[in-house]
N, C-alpha and C positions, 0 to 999 in steps of 0.2 A: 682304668686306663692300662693299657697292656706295650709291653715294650717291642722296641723294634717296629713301630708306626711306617709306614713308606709314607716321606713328603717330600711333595713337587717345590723344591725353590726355580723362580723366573725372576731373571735381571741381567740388564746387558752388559753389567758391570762385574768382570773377574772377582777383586778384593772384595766384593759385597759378595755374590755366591759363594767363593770361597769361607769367608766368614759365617754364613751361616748354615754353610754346610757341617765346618767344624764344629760350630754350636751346638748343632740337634743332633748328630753324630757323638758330642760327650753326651747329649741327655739320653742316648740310646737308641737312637732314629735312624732309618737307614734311608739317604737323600738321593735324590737325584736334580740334575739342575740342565735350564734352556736356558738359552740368552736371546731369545726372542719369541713372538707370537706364533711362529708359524712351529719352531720347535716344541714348540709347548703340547700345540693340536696334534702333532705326529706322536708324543710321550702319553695325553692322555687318551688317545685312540689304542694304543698297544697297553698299558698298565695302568692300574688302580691306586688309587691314592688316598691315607688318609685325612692328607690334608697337604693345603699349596697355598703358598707364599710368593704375594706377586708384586715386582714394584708397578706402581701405577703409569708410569710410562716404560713405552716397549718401543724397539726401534719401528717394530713394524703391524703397531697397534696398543692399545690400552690393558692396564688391570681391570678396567671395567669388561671390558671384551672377553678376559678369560673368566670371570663372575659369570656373565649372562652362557657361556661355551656351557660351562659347569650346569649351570641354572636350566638352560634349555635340554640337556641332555637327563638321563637317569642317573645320574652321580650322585652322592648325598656327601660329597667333599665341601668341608669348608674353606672357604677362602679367606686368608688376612691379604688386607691390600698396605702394603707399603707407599708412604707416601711423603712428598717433598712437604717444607715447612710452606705453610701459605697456602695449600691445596685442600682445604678445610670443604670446601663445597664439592670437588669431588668425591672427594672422599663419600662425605655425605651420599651422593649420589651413589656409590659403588655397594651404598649400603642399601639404598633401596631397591635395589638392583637384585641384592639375598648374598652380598656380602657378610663373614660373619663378624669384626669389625675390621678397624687399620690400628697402623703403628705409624707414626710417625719420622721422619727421620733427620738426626742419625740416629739411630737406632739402638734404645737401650736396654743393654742382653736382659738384664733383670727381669724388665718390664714385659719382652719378647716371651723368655721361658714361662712366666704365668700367662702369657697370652695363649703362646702353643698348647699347654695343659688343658687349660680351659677348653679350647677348639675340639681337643682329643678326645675329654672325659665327655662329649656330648654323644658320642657315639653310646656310650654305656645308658644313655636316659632315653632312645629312641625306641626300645621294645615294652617299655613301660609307663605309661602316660596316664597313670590314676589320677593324678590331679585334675584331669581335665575333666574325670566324672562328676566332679565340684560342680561344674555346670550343668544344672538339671536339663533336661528336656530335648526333646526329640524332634519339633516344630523343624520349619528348613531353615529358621534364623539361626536357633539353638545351634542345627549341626553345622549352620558355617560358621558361626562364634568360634566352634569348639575347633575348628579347620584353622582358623585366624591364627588362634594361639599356637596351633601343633605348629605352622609354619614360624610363627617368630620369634618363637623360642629356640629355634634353629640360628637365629642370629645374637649381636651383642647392641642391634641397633637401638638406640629411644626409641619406644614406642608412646606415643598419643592415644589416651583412650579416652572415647568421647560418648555423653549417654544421661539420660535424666537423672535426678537428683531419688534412690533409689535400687537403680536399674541393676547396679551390680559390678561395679566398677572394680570397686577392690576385692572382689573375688576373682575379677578376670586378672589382674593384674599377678594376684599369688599364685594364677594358674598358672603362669606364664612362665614366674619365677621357678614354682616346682617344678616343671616341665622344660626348665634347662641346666645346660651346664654348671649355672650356679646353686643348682637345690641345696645343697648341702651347706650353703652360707648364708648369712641371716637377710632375712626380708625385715627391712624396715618401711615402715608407713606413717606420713605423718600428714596431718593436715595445714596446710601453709595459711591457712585461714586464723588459725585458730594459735599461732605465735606472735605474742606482741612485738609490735616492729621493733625495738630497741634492743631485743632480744635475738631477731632475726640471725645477724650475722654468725653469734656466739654459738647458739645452736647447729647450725650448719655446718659451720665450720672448724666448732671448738673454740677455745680461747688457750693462752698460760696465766700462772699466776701472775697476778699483780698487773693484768693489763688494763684492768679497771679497778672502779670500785665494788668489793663485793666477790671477784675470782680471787678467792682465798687459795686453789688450786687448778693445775690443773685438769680442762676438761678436753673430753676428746666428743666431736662435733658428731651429726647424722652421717654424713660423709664416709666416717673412719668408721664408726659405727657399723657399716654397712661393707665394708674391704671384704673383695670378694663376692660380694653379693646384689641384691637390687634395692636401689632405694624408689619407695615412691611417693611422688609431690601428688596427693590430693587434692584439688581445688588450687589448681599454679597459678590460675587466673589471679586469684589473689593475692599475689606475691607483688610489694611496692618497687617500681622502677630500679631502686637503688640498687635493689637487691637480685632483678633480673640481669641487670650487670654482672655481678659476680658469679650467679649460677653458669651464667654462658661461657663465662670465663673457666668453671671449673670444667665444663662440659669438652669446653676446645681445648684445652692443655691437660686434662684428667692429671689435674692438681690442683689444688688448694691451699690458701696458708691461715691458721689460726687467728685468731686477734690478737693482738699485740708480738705475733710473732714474725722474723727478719726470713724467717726457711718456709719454703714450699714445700708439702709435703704433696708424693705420688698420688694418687688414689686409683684403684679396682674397681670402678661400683657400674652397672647398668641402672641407667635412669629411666623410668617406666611416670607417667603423667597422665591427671585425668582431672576431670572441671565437667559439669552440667554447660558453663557459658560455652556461646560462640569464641572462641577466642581471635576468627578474622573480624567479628565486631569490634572486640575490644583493642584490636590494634587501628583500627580505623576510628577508635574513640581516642585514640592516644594511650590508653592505660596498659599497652601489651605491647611487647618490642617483637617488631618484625622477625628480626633475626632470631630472636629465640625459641620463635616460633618455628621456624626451620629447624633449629635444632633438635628440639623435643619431639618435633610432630613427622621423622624421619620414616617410621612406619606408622600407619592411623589405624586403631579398630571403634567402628562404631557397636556398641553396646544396644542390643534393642530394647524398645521396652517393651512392658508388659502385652501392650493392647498391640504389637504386632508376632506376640505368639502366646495366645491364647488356647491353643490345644495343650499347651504344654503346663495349663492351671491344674488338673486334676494329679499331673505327674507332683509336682510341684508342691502342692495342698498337701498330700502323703508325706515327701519328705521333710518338712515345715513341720509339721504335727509332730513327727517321731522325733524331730531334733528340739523341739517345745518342751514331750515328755521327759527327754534325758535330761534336757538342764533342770527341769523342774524337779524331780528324782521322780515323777510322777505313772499313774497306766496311760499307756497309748490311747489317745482319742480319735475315732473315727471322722469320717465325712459322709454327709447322705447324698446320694447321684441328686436331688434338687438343689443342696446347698452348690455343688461346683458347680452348677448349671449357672445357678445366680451368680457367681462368684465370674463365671466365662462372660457376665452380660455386663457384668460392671466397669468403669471406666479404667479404675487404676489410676491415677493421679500421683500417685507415691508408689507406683510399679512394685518390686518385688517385695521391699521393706514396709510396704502399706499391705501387703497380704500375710506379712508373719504377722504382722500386727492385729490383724482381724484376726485373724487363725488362734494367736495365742490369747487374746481377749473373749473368742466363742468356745476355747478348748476351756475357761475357766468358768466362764456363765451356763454351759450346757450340762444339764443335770442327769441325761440319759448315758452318757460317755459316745450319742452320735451328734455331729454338729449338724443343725437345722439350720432353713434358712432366717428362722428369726434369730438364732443364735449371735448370726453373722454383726448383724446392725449395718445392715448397706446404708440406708438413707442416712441413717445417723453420723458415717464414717467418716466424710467430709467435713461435717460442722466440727466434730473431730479434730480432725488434721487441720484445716484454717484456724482454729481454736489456739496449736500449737505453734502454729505460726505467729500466730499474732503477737504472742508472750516474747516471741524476739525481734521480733519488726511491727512494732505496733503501729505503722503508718502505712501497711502493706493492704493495697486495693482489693488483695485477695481475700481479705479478712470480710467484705462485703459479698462478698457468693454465700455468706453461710444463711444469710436471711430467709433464702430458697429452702433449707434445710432444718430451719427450726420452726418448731409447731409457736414458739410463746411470741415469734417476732412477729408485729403484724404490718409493718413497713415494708417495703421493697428497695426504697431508693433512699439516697443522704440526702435531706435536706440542710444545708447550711442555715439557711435563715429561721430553723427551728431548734436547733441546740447543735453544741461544739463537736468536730469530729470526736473528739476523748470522749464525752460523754452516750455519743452515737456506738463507738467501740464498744464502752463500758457497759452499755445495756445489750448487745449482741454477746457479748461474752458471760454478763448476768443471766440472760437467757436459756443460752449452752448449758451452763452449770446448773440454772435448774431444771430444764431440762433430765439430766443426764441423770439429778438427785431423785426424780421422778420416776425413772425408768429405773432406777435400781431400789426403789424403797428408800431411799434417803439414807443407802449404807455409803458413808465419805470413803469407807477403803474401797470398796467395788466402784465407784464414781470415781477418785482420782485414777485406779490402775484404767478404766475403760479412758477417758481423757487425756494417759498419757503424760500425767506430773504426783509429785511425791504427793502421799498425806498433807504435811506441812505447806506446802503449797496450796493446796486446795482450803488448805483451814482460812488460811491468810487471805487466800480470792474471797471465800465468801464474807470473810469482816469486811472486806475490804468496800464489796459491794453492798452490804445492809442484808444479805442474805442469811434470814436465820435459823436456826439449827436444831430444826425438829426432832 
């Protein structure tokens, strides 16, 4: 960030202009200021700016109105909207509008100078946007994906990212992150699924000592963890009522207070969210709060998946393999023009994370160093993935499509009145596994890695089933 910035302050209030002219005038900035709409549009018509400060009402028009002036013209100035306490929803609105966020007011300098910073230093990340090479492919989804991000990394708004279980979620999300004013501050990512609730709060928001049992110290939360930077909720959907309370709370006051502690503390962070579920289902099931859902979902990117860019397999196949060999310390493995062909016809069900997954299971079975298409195991690849499904939701309906898919099943449908759904499970799961013991010679380490669970695992399934160990 380079000093001596020109920013536009707008407000029809002398003491506020004045004060924040003096403000960015110590941090090095050289201001200029209007006290209404129409001065604003005569100033940005004549000069350039690298950034404008507007309060959200004007005598003779809106901060939203000088957001959309800025937005509709070629300007690449961002805008902070200042705004009264209680104007929560316009705000919101100013942001989706390509605000780049607000401030609240009265207005606290502290909080103001890391805002301005921030706004500044995005100018410097705009000539160079390699993160966004992260996202493979050339399809027309791929290059509006890659469009989505360039624009809303331009902002500090929440963004909602929405996409199959898969598809690519939190790659887009660190795209976002790299590709703005916060690169340089830590990305955190956590799955809200996957913290037990009793833990929830603590997590989040930290705790001090002695506020329970057990915080022998203290701890400092995701939240803080994250100052400066983006945090992102994985799977929000998940997250119990109690606790979308307090997110929304942190969200609208950008503060927080620890467990057991009397002070609020500030917080810096951009909040980035993403779920496979509908989330206006689940507010219509009760299990999602409306308004947080406005919160989060301030800007939406939908994530495509696989099966609606499919030109973009063969791109894709290539970088998957080379990033197989690195981790593996391994030689780079080929792909043969029949295998992507196959690979372009197949469904995808588990979109990009079901293609490394064939990829790095054909780059290990293929003996030539090119992958074939029997290499692949399409037919197999489902029984597969239902297979792992099943290990965590053994009551999941999905686990009955694998029947279609295995040679030993000679069943189609569940009979109830022929034996218990567990037991109906347990012999489709028996199946799989010999199956799979079959197609590999009965090697347990080449069968659990193709499967998709550890050694140990697979020792256990087969005692477990009567299957025994040729």
């Amino acid at each position: 960030m380079s000093k001596h910035n020109n920013i536009l302050i707008i407000d029809d209030e002398p003491d506020i202009r004045g004060l924040l002219s003096m403000t960015l005038e110590r941090m090095g900035h050289n201001t200029h200021c209007a006290a209404n709409m129409n001065e604003a549009k005569k100033v940005l018509a004549e000069k350039t700016f690298d950034l404008c400060l507007t309060d959200l009402k004007l005598p003779d028009g809106s901060g939203i109105d000088i957001v959309k002036l800025i937005q509709d013209s070629d300007m690449e100035t961002p805008v902070i909207v200042i705004t009264a306490h209680g104007s929560m929803d316009i705000a919101i609105q100013a942001m989706k509008y390509g605000a780049f966020d607000f401030i609240n007011k009265p207005v606290d300098l502290n909080n103001l100078r890391a805002l301005i910073k921030s706004a500044l230093s995005i100018q410097d990340t705009i000539p160079t946007r390699q993160s966004i090479a992260d996202i493979i492919g050339e399809s027309t989804a791929a290059v509006e994906l890659k469009e989505n991000i360039a624009k809303v990394a331009r902002s500090q708004a929440p963004v909602f990212i929405y996409g199959e279980s898969g598809s690519g979620k939190e790659l887009v999300a660190r795209a976002i992150h790299k590709t703005s004013s916060r690169q340089k501050a830590p990305f955190i990512a956590v799955n809200c699924g996957a913290i037990p609730k009793e833990l929830m709060e603590s997590e989040f928001f930290g705790h001090i000592k002695g506020s329970f049992t057990g915080a022998h110290q203290d701890k400092q939360g995701l939240f803080q963890s994250a100052e400066g930077g983006t945090l992102f909720l994985d799977e929000v959907a998940d997250l119990p009522m109690d606790m979308q309370v307090k997110l929304l709370r942190a969200i609208q006051e950008k503060t927080i207070r620890p467990v057991g502690s009397q002070k609020e503390v500030a917080i810096d962070v951009r909040i980035l969210s993403a779920t496979h579920k509908n989330l206006l289902d689940a507010i219509h099931e009760g299990s999602f709060r409306n308004d947080l859902y406005y919160r989060i979902n301030v800007i939406e990117i939908s994530v495509p998946s696989l099966r609606e860019r499919k030109v973009d397999i063969e791109l894709l196949s290539h970088a998957l393999l080379e990033r197989i060999a690195n981790k593996n310390n391994a030689d780079n493995v080929d792909i043969s023009n029949d295998a992507v062909a196959a690979l372009k016809n197949y469904d995808f069900p588990g979109n990009v994370r079901e293609l490394e997954n064939i990829l790095e299971r054909a780059s290990a079975l293929c003996g030539t160093g090119i992958i074939e298409v029997t290499d692949l195991q399409l037919n197999r690849n489902t029984a597969s993935t239902i297979f792992s499904n099943h290990q965590s939701n053994p009551e999941s309906s999905a686990t009955l499509q694998v029947i279609e898919e295995t040679p030993h099943t000679s069943e189609t449908t569940y009979n109830p009145e022929e034996s218990s759904l567990d037991n109906y499970l347990d012999n489709i799961e028996k199946n799989i596994i010999l199956d799979s013991l079959e197609q590999n010679r009965w090697n347990r380490t080449t069968t659990a890695k193709v499967l998709g669970i550890t050694f140990r695992s697979l020792r256990y399934r087969m005692k477990k089933l009567g299957i025994d160990d040729e």
